[in-house]
N, C-alpha and C positions, 0 to 999 in steps of 0.2 A: 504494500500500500504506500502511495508515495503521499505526502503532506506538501501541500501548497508552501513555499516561502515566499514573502515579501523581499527581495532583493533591491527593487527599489527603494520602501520604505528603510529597509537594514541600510541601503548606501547612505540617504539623505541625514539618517542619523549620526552614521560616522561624520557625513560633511559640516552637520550643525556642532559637532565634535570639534572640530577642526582639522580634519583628513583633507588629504587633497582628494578631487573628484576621480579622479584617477585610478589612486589608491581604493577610495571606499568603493569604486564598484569591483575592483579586481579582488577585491576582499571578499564582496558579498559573493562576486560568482562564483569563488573557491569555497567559501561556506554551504553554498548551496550543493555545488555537487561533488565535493567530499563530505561535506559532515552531513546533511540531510540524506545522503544516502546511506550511511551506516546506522539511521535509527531502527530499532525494533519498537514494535507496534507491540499492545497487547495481545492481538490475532494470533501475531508473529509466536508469542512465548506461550499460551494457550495449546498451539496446536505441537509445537515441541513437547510441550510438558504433556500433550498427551499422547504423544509417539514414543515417550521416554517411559510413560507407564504404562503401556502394551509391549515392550519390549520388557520390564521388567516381571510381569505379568507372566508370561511365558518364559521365561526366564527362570521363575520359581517355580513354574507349574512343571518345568522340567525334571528341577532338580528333585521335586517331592516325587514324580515318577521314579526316576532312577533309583531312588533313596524305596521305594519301597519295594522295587524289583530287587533292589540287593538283600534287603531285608527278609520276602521271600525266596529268595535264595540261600540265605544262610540259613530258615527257619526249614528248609526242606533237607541241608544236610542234617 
């Protein structure tokens, strides 16, 4: 999901800063598309964090298999 920025707005406030007009926009368009682009969204961490718990999910559901197949196997010597 990309978020709108204001790079306008972002320049004309470095220029009421006292940035040269130069500077503040070469600022704002590297702000925008390095740092606006490495935001994560809540969507973003939502749907990780629920691929992180189906994988642990099965994960354990594994090991409680195998744990009981050794189990019956040692119960059967």
């Amino acid at each position: 999901m990309a978020y709108a920025f204001d790079t306008l707005g972002y320049a004309k406030r470095l220029r009421d800063a006292g940035i040269s007009t130069a500077q503040a926009e070469a600022h704002a368009e590297a702000a925008r598309d390095f740092v606006m682009a490495e935001l994560v969204t809540k969507t973003d961490l939502d749907a990780a964090l629920d691929h992180l718990a189906l994988k642990l999910t099965v994960r354990l559901g594994g090991m409680v298999a195998v744990a009981v197949a050794i189990l019956a196997t040692i119960i059967k010597l």
